[in-house]
PyMOL Python script that loads the backbone (N, CA, C, O; Angstrom):
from pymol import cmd

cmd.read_pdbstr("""\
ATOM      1  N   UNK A   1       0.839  -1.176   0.000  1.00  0.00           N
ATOM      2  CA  UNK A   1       0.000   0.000   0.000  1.00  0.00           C
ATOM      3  C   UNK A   1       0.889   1.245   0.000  1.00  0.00           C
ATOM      4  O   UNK A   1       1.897   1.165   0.701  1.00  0.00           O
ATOM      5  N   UNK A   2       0.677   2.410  -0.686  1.00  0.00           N
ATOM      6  CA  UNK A   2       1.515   3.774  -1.316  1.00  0.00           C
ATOM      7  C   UNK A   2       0.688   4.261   0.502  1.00  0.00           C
ATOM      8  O   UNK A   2      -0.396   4.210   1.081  1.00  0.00           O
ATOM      9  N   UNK A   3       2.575   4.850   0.797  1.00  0.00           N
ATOM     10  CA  UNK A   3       2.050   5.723   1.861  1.00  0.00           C
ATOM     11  C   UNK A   3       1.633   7.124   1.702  1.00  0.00           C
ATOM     12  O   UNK A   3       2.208   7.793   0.843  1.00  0.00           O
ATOM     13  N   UNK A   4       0.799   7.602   2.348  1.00  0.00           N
ATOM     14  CA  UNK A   4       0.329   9.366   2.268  1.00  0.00           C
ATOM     15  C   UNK A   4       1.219  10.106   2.657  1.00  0.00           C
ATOM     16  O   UNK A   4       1.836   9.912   3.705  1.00  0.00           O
ATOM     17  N   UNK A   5       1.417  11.045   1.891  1.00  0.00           N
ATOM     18  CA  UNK A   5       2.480  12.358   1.920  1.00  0.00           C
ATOM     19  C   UNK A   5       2.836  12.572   3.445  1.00  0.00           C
ATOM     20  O   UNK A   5       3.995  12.911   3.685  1.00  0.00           O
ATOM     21  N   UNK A   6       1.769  12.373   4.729  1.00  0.00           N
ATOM     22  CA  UNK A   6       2.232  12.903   5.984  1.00  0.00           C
ATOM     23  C   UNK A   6       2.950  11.532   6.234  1.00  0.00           C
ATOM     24  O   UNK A   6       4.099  11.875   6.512  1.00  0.00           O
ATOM     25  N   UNK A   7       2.900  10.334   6.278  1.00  0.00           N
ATOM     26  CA  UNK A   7       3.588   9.459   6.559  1.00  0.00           C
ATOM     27  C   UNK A   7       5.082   9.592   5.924  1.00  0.00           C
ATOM     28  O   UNK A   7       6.038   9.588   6.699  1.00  0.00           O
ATOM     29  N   UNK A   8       5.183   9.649   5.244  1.00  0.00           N
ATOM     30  CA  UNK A   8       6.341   9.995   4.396  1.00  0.00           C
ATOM     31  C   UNK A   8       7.267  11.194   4.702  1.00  0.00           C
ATOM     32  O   UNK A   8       8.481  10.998   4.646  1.00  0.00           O
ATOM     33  N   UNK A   9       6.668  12.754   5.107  1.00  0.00           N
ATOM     34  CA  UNK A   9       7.184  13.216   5.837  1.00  0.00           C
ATOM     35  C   UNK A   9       7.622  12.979   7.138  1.00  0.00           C
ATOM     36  O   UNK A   9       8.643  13.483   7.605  1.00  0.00           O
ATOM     37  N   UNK A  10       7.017  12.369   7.620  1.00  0.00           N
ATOM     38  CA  UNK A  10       7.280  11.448   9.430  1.00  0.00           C
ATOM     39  C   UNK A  10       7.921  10.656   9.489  1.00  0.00           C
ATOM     40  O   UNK A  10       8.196  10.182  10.591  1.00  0.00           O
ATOM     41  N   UNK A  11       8.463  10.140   8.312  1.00  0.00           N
ATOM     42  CA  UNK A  11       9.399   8.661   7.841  1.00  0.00           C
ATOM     43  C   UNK A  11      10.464   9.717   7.967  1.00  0.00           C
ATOM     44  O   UNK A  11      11.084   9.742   9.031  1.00  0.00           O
ATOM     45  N   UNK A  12      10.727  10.480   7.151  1.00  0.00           N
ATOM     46  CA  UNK A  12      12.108  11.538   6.582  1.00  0.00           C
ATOM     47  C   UNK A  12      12.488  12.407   7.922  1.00  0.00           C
ATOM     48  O   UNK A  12      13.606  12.735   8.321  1.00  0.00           O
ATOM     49  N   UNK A  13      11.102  12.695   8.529  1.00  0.00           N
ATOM     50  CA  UNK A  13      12.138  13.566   9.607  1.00  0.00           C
ATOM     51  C   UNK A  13      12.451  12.748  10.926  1.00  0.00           C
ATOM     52  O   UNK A  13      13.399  13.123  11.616  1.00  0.00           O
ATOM     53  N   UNK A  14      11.782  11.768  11.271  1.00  0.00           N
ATOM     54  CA  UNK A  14      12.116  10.543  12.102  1.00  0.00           C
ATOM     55  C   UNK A  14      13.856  10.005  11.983  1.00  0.00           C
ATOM     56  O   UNK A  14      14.753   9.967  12.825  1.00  0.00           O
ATOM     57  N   UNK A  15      13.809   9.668  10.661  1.00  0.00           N
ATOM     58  CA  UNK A  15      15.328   8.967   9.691  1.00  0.00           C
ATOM     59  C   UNK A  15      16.267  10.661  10.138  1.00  0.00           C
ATOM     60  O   UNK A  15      17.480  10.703  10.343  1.00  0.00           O
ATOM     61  N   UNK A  16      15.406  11.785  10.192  1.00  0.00           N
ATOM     62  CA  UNK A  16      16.729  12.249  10.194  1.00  0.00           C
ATOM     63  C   UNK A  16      17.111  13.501  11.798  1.00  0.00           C
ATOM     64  O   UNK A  16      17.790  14.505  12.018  1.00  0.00           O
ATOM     65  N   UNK A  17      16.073  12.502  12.614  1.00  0.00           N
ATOM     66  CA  UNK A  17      15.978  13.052  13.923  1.00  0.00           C
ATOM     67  C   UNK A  17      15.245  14.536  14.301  1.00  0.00           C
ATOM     68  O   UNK A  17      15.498  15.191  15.312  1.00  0.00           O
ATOM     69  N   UNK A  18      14.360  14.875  13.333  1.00  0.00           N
ATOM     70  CA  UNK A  18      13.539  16.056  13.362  1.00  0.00           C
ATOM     71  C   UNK A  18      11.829  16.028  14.016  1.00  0.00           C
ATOM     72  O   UNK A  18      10.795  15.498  13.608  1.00  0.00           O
ATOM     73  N   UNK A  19      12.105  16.727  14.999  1.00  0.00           N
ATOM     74  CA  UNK A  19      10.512  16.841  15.385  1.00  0.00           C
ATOM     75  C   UNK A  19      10.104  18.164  15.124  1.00  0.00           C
ATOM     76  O   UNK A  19      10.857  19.138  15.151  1.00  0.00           O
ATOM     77  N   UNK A  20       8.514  18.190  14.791  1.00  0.00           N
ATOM     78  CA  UNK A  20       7.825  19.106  14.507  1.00  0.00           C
ATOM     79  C   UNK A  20       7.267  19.860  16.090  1.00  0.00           C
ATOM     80  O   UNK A  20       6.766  19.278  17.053  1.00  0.00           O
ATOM     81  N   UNK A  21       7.560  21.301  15.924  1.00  0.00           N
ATOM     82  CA  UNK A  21       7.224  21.968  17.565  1.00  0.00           C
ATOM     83  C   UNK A  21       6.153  22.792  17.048  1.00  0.00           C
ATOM     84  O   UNK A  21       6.188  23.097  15.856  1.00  0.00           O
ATOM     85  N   UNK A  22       4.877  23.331  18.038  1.00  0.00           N
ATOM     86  CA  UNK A  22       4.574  24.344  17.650  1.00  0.00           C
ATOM     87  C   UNK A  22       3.893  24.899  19.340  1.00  0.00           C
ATOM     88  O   UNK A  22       3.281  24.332  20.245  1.00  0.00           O
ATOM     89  N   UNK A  23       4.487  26.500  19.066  1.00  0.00           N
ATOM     90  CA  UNK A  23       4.336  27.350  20.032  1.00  0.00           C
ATOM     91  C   UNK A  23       3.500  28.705  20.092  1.00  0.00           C
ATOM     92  O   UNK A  23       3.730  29.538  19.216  1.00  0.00           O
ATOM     93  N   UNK A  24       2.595  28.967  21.015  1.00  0.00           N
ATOM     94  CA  UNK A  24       2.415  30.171  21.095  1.00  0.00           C
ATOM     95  C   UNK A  24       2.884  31.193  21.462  1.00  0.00           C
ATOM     96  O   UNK A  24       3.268  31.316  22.625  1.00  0.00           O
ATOM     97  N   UNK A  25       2.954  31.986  20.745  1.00  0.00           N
ATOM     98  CA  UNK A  25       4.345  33.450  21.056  1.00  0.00           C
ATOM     99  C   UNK A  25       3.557  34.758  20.724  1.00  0.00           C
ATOM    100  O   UNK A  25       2.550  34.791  20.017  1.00  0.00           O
ATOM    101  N   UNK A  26       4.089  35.729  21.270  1.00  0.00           N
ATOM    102  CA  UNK A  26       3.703  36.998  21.257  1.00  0.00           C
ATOM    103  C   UNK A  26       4.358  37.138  19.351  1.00  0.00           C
ATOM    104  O   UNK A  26       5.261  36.492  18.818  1.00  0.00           O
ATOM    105  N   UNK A  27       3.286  38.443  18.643  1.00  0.00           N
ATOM    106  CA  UNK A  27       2.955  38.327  17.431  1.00  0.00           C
ATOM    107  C   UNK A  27       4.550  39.029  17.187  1.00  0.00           C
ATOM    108  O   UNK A  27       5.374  38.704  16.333  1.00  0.00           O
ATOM    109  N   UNK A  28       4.665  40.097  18.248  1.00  0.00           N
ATOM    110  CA  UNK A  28       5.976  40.956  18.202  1.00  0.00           C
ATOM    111  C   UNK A  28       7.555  39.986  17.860  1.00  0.00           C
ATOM    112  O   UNK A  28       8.489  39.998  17.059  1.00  0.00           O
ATOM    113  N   UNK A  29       7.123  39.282  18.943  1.00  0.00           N
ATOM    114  CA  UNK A  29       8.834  37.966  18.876  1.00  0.00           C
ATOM    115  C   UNK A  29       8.471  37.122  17.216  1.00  0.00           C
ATOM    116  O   UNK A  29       9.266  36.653  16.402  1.00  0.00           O
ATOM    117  N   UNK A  30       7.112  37.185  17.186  1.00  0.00           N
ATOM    118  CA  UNK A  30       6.978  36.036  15.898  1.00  0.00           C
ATOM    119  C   UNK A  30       7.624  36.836  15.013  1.00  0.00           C
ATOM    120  O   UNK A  30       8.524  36.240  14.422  1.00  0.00           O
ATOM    121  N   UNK A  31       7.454  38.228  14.644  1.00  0.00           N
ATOM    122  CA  UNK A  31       7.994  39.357  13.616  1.00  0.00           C
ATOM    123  C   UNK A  31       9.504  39.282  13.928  1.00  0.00           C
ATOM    124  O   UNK A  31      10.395  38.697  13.312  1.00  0.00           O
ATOM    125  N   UNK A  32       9.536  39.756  14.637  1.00  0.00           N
ATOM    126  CA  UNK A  32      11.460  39.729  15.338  1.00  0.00           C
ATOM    127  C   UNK A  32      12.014  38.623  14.371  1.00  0.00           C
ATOM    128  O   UNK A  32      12.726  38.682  13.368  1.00  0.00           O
ATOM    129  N   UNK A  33      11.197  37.209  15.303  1.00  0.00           N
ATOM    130  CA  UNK A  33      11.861  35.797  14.663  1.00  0.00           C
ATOM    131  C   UNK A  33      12.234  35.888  12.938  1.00  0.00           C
ATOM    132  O   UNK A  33      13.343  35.768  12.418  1.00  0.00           O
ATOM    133  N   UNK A  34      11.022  36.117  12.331  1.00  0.00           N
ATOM    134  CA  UNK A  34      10.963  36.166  10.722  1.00  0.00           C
ATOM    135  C   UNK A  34      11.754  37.107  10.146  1.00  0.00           C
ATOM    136  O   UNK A  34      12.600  36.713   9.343  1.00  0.00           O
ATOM    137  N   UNK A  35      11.644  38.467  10.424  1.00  0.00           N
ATOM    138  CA  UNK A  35      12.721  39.073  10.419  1.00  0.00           C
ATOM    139  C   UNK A  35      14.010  38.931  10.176  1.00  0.00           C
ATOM    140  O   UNK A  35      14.638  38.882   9.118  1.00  0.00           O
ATOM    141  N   UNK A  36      14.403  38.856  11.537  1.00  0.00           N
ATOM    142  CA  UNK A  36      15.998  38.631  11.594  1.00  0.00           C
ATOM    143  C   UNK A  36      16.093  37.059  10.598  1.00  0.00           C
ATOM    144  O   UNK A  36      17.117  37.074   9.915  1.00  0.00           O
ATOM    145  N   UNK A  37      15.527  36.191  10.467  1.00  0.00           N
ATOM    146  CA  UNK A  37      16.170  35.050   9.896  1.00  0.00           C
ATOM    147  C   UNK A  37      16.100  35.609   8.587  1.00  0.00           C
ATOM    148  O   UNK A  37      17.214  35.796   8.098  1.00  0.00           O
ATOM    149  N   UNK A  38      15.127  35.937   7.861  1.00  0.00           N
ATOM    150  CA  UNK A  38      15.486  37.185   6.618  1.00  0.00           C
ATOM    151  C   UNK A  38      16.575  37.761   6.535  1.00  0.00           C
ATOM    152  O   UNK A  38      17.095  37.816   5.421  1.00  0.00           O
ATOM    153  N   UNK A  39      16.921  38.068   7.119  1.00  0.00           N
ATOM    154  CA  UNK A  39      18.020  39.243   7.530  1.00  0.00           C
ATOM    155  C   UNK A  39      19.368  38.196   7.421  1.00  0.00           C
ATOM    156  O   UNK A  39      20.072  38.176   6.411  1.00  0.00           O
ATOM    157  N   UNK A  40      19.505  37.725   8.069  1.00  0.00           N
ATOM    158  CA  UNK A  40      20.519  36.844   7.758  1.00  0.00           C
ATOM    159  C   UNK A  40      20.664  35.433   7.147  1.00  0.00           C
ATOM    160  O   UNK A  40      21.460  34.568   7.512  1.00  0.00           O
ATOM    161  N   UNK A  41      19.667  35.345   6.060  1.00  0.00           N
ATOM    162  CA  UNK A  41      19.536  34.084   5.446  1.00  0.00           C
ATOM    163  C   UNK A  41      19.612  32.949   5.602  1.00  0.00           C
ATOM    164  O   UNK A  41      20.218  32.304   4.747  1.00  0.00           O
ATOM    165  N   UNK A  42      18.952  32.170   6.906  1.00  0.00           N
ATOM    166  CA  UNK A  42      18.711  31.078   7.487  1.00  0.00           C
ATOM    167  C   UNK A  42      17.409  31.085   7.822  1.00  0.00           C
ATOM    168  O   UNK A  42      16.589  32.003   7.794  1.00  0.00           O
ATOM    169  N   UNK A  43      17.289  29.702   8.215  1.00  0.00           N
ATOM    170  CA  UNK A  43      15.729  29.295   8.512  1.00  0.00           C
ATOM    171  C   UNK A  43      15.075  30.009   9.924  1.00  0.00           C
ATOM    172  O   UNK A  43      15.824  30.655  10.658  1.00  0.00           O
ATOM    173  N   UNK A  44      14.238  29.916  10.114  1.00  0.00           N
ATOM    174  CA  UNK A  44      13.955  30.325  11.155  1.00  0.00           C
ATOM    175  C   UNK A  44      14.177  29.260  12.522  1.00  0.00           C
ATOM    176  O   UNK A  44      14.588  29.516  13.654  1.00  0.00           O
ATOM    177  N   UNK A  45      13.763  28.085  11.960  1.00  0.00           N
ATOM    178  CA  UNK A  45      14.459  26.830  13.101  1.00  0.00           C
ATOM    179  C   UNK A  45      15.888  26.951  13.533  1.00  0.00           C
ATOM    180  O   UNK A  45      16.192  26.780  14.713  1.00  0.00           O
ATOM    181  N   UNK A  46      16.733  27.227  12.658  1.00  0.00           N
ATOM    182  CA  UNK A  46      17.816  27.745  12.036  1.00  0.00           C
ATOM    183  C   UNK A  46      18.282  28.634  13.725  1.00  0.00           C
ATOM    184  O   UNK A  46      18.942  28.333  14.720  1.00  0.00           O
ATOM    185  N   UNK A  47      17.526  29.758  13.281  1.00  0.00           N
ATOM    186  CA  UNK A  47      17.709  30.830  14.199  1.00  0.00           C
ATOM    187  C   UNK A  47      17.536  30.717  15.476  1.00  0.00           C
ATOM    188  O   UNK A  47      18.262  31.066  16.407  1.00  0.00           O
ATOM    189  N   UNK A  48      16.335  30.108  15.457  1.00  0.00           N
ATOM    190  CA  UNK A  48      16.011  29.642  17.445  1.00  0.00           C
ATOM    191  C   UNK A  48      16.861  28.504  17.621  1.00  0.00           C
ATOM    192  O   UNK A  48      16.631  28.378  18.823  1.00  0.00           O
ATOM    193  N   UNK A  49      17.866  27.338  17.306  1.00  0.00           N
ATOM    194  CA  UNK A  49      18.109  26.666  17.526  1.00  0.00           C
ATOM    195  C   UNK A  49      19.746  27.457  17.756  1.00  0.00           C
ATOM    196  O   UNK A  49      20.578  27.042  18.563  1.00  0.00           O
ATOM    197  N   UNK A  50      19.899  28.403  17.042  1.00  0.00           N
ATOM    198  CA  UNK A  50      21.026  29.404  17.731  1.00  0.00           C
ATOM    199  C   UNK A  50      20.858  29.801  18.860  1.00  0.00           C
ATOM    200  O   UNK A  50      21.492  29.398  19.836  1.00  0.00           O
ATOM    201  N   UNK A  51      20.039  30.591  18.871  1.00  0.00           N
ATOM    202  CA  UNK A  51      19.638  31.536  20.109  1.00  0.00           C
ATOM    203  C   UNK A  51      19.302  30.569  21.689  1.00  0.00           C
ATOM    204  O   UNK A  51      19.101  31.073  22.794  1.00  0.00           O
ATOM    205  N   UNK A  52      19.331  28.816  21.291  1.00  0.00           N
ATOM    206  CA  UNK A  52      19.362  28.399  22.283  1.00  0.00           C
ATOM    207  C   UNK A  52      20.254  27.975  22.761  1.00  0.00           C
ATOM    208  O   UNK A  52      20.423  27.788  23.965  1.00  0.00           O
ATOM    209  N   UNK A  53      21.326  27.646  21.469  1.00  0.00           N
ATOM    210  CA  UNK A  53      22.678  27.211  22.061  1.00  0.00           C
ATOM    211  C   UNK A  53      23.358  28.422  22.986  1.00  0.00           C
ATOM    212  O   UNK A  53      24.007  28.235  24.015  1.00  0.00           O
ATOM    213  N   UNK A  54      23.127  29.397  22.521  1.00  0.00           N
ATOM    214  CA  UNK A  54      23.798  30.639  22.840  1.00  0.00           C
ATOM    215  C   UNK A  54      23.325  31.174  24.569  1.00  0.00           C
ATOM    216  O   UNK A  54      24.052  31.705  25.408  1.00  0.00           O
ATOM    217  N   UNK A  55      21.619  30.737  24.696  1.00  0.00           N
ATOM    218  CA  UNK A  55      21.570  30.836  25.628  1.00  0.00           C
ATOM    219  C   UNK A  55      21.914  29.412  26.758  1.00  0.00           C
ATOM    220  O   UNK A  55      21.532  29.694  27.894  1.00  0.00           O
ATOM    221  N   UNK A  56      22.541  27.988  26.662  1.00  0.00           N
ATOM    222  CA  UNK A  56      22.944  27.222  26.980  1.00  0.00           C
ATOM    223  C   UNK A  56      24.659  27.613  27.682  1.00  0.00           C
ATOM    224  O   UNK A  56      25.203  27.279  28.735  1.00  0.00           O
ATOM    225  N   UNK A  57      25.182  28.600  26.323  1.00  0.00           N
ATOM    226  CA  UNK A  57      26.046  29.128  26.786  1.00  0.00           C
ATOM    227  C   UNK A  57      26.016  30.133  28.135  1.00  0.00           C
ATOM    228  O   UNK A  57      26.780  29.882  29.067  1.00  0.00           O
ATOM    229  N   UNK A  58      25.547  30.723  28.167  1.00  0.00           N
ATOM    230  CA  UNK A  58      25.473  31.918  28.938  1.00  0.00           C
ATOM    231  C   UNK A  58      25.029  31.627  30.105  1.00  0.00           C
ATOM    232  O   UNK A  58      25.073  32.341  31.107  1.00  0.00           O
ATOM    233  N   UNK A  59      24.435  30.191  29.958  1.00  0.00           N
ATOM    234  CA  UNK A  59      23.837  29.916  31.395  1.00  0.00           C
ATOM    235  C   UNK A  59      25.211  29.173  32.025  1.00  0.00           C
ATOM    236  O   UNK A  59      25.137  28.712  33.164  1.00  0.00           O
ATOM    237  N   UNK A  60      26.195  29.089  31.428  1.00  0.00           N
ATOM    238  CA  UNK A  60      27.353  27.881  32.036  1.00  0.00           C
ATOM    239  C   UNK A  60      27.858  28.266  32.886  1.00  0.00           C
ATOM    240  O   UNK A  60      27.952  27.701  33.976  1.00  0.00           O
ATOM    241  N   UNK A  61      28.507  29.810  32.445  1.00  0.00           N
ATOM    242  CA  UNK A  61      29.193  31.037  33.339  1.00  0.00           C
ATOM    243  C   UNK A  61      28.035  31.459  34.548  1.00  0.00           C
ATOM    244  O   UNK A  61      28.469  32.182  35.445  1.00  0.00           O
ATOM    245  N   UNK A  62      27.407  31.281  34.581  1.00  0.00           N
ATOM    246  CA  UNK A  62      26.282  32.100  35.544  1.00  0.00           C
ATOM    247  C   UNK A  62      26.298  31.189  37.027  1.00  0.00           C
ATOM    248  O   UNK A  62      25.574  31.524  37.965  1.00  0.00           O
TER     249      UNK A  62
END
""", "prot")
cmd.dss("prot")
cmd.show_as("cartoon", "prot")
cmd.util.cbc("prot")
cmd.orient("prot")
């Protein structure tokens, strides 16, 4: 049996260790977010997955 397009996506990001998040955020940070990843030509997952390492960092020293 042909699997459906969402199975198939769930196969690919499973195989390549990706989960799907979704959050409610103020509309302001959502703009910020889109923004700046514009701005510097990366994804937006991209970007928060910076901004967490970065804050991982910052928490080490503290």
């Amino acid at each position: 049996m042909a699997l459906s397009r969402s199975e198939i996506v769930a196969r690919s990001d499973a195989k390549k260790g990706m989960q799907a998040k979704t959050y409610k955020l103020p509309q302001a940070l959502v703009a910020e977010i889109e923004l700046l990843a514009k701005q510097c030509g990366i994804s937006q997952g991209l970007l928060i997955a910076q901004a967490v390492e970065l804050f991982k960092q910052s928490q080490k020293g503290a």
